[in-house]
N, C-alpha and C positions, 0 to 999 in steps of 0.2 A: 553512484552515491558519493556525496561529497565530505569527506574526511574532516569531522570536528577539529583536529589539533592541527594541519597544514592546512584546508581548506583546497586540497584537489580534489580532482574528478577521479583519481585513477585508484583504485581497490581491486580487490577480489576478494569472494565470497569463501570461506573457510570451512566452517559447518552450517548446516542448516537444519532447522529441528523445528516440527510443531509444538507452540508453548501446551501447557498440560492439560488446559481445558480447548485447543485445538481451535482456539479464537482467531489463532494468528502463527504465521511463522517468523522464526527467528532466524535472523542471520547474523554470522560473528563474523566479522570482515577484516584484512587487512589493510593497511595503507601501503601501495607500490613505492611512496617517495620515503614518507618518515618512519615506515615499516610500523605504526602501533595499529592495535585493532581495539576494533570498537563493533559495539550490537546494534541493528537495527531487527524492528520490527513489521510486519506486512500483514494489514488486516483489510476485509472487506467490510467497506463502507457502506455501514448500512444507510436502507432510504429511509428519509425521515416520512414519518406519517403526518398527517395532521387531521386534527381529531375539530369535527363541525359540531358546535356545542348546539342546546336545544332553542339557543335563541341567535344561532344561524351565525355566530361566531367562529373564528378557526383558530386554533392553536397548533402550538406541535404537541407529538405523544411526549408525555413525561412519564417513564416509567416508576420515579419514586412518586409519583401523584397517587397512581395504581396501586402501589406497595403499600403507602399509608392508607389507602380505604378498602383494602384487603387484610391488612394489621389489624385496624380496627375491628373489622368484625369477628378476626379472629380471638379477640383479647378474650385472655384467659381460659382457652380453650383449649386440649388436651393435643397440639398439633405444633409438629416438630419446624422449625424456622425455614429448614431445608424441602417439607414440603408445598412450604408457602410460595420461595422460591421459585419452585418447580412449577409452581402455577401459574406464577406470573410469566416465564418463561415461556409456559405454554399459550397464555393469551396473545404475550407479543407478536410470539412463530405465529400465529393463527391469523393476525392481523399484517403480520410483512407476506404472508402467501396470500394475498388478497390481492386480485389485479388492480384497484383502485388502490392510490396514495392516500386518499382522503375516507374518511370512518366517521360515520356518524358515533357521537356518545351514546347512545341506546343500543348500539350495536356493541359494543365495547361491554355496554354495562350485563347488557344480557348473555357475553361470552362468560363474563365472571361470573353471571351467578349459576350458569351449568356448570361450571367445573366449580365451585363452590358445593354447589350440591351434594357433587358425588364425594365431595372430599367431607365436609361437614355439616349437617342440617341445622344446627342452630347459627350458625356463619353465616351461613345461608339467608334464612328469614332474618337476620342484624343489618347483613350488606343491602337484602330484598326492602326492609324498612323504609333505611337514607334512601335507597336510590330511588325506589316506587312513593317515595314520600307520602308514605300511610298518614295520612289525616285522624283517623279512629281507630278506635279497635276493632271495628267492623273489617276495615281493610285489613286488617291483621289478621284475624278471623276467619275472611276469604284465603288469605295466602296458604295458613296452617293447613285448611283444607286440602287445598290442591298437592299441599307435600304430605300429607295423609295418603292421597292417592295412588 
């Protein structure tokens, strides 16, 4: 590791500690020549996904893309930020343990709305709306049923 203030090679590692949510570890280093220390961090790099839209498009995942159309359905709904969070969380793990890089959006959309479900039924049939792009109330209609069931 190359020392910001002399710009050598030569350090040694001092402590080392997992930061608090365990993303990464920390190392506090020294400098062999001008003795100051300094922190580097060591994370793994995640693999980027890319998400095949329905008209055969690729993009990368964005996970604040997820975040706002999961907000959304959650708006003003009696659910704490931190389990929102945790869901999103959860789609992404579900989608990085996937042996393909590449995710269709239908696949994406239908992970949200099971773990929608179980978290909120009116979330649920808001996110089920945009995404299933209910035309009528008929399709609306049909969906309530099915979560009646």
């Amino acid at each position: 590791m190359r020392c910001p203030y002399c710009n050598t090679e030569e350090t040694k590692v001092v402590d080392k500690r997992p930061t608090p949510d365990g993303g990464a570890t920390r190392r506090r280093r020294e400098c062999l020549k001008c003795s100051k220390r300094f922190t580097t961090y060591e994370r793994v790099e995640n693999i980027n996904i890319i998400v095949i839209k329905s008209d055969a498009n690729r993009e990368q995942f964005d996970r604040q893309k997820l975040e706002k159309g999961i907000l959304r359905a959650c708006e003003k709904r009696p659910i704490a930020y931190e389990m929102i969070q945790k869901l999103i969380d959860s789609v992404e793990s579900e989608l990085r343990s996937k042996k393909n890089t590449e995710v269709k959006s239908s696949v994406i959309g239908n992970i949200v709305m099971r773990k929608l479900k179980g978290l909120d039924k009116v979330a649920y049939i808001r996110f089920a709306s945009v995404y299933r792009q209910f035309e009528d109330i008929d399709s609306f209609k049909q969906e309530l049923r099915k979560l009646e069931k």
